[in-house]
C-alpha positions in Angstrom: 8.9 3.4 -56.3 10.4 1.4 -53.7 8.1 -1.1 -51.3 6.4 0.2 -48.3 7.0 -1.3 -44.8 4.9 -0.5 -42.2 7.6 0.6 -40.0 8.0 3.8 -43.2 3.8 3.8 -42.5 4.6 4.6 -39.0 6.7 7.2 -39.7 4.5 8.6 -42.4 2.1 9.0 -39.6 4.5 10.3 -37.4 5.5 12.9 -39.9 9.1 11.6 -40.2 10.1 11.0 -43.7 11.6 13.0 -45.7 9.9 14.9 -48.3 9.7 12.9 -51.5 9.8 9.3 -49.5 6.8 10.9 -48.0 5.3 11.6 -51.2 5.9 8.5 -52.7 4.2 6.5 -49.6 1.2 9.0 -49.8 0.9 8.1 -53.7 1.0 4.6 -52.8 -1.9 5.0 -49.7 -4.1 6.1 -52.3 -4.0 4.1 -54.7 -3.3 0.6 -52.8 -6.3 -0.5 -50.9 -5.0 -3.0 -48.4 -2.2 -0.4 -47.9 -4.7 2.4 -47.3 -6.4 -0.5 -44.8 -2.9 -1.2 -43.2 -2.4 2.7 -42.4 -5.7 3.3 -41.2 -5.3 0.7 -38.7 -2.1 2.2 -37.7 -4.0 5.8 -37.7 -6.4 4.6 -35.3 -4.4 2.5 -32.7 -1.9 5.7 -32.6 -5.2 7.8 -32.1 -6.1 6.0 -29.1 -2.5 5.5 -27.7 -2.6 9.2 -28.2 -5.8 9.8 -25.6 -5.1 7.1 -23.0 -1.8 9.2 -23.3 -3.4 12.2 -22.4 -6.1 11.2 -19.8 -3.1 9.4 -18.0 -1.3 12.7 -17.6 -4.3 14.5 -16.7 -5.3 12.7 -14.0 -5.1 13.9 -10.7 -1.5 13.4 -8.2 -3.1 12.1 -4.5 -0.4 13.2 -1.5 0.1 11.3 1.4 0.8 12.3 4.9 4.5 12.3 5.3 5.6 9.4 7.4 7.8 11.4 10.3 4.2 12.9 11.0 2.5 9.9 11.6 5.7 8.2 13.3 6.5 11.0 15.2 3.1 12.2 16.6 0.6 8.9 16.5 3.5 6.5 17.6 4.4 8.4 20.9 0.1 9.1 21.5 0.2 5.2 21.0 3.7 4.4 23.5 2.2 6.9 26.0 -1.4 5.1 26.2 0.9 1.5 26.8 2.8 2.6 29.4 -0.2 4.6 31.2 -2.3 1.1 31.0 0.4 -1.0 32.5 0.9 1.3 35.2 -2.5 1.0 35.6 -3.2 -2.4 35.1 0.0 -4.5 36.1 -0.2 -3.7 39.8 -3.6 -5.5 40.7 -2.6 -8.7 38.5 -1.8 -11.3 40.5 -2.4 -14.6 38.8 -0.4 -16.3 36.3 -3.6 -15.9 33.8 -3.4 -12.3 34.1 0.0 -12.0 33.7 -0.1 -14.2 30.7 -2.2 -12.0 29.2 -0.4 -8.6 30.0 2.7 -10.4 28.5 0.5 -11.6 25.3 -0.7 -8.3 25.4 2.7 -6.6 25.0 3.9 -8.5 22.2 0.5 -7.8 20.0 0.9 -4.5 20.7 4.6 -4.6 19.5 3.7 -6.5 16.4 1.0 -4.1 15.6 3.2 -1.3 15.7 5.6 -3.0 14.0 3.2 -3.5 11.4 1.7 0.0 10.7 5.2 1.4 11.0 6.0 -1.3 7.9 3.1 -0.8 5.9 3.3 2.9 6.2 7.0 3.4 5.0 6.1 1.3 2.2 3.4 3.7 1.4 4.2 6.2 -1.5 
């Protein structure tokens, strides 16, 4: 009988060998002890590979809004409501302060849109 190497004690397991190699390695399970300990090692890792396997695929998929849905509908509510506030507001501004803060005003909301646009394609 030739030596057992674990990689032939993974393929026992796996139901790989042929025949009389497979014979030969299940003689040599039963009647070595710290082979026997070796394989049931290998049994139980493969056993729990095996179920963290399964509860991975059995989990269940989460969809996402499609991004042309948000872009297209929240991102004109969003443009409409800036433009209808500056029409509002601008007009009655008359200080440098106030302007100041329209203008700083502007480039937040850019950068915010900027960002949920970003974050949002990046989204699965």
């Amino acid at each position: 009988m030739n030596p057992i190497d674990p990689a032939e004690l993974s393929a026992f397991l796996d139901g790989e060998l042929e025949a009389a190699r497979a014979k030969e390695v299940a003689s040599a399970i039963a009647s070595d002890p710290a082979l026997r300990t070796e394989f049931e090692r290998l049994r139980k890792a493969d056993t729990g590979w095996s179920a963290a396997a399964r509860s991975a695929i059995s989990r269940p998929t989460i969809f996402l809004a499609s991004r042309t849905t948000f872009s297209s509908f929240y991102m004109r509510v969003v443009t409409g409501a800036m433009v209808l506030l500056s029409l509002r507001i601008l007009p009655k501004l008359n200080d440098a302060v106030a302007w100041g803060f329209v203008l700083h005003s502007i480039v937040l909301i850019a950068l915010l849109t900027w960002v949920i646009r970003t974050t949002h394609r990046d989204s699965p």
